[in-house]
N, C-alpha and C positions, 0 to 999 in steps of 0.2 A: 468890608462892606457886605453889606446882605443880599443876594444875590435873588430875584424872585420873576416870578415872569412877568411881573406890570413891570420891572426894569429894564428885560430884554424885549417889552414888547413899546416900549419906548424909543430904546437906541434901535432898532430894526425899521422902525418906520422913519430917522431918519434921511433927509437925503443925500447925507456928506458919508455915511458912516462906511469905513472901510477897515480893514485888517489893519492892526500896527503894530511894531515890534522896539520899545522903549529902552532907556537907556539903563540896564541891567538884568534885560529880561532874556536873556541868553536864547533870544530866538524863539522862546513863545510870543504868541500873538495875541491881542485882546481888542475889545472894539473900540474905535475910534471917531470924531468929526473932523473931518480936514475942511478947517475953516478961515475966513481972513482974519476975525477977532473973536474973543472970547464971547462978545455979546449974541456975534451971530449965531453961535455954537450953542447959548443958550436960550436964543429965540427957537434953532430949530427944535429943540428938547421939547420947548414947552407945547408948540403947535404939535410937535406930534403927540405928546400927552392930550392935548383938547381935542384933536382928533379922533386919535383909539380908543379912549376911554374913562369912563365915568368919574365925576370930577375925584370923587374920594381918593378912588386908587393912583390914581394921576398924582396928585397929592405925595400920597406915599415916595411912589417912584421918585417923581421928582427932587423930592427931599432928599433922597438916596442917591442920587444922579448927581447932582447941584455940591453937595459935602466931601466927595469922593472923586475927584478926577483930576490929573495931574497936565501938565500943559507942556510942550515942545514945540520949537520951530522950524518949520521947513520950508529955507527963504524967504519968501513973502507971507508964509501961510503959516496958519498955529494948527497944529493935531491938539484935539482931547481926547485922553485917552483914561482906559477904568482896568487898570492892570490886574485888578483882584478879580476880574470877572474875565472869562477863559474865552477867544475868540469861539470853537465849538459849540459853547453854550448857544452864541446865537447862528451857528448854523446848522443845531440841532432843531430850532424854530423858524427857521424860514428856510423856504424853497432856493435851489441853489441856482434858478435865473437873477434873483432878486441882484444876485452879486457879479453876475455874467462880465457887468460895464467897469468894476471898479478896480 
């Protein structure tokens, strides 16, 4: 997956997104929704897309988003996760209170 900052400026706005660590990722971490169902995971994507930024690039991400994420369960809850995208990347882009709660 293409890695670009309308991507990380997507999943960073977020409200579920947190650190995850998948099943064969030997302990690297990459961004995540910890979400109840898939839908919700993808409503937050989009709202944060129409909120940050101009429809085009929104677009883009999204596409990029939506084609590229793999699903897991925890308990009740589903994580999306974008394994090809490095958790650093996005805390190379956002402030390290943003993550203070999660």
């Amino acid at each position: 997956m293409y890695t670009n900052s309308t991507t990380l400026e997507i999943l960073k706005n977020c409200p579920s997104l947190r650190p995850y660590s998948g099943r064969g990722m030997y302990g690297q971490q990459c961004p995540a929704l910890a979400v109840d169902d898939v839908s919700e995971g993808i409503h937050q994507l989009f709202e944060s897309a129409r909120e940050h930024l101009p429809a085009d690039q929104a677009l883009d991400g999204l596409q990029a988003l939506v084609a590229n994420f793999r699903t897991d369960t925890l308990g009740f809850r589903t994580v999306m996760y974008w394994p090809s995208i490095d958790w650093t990347d996005i805390q190379d882009n956002t402030s390290e209170e943003a993550f203070a709660a999660v």
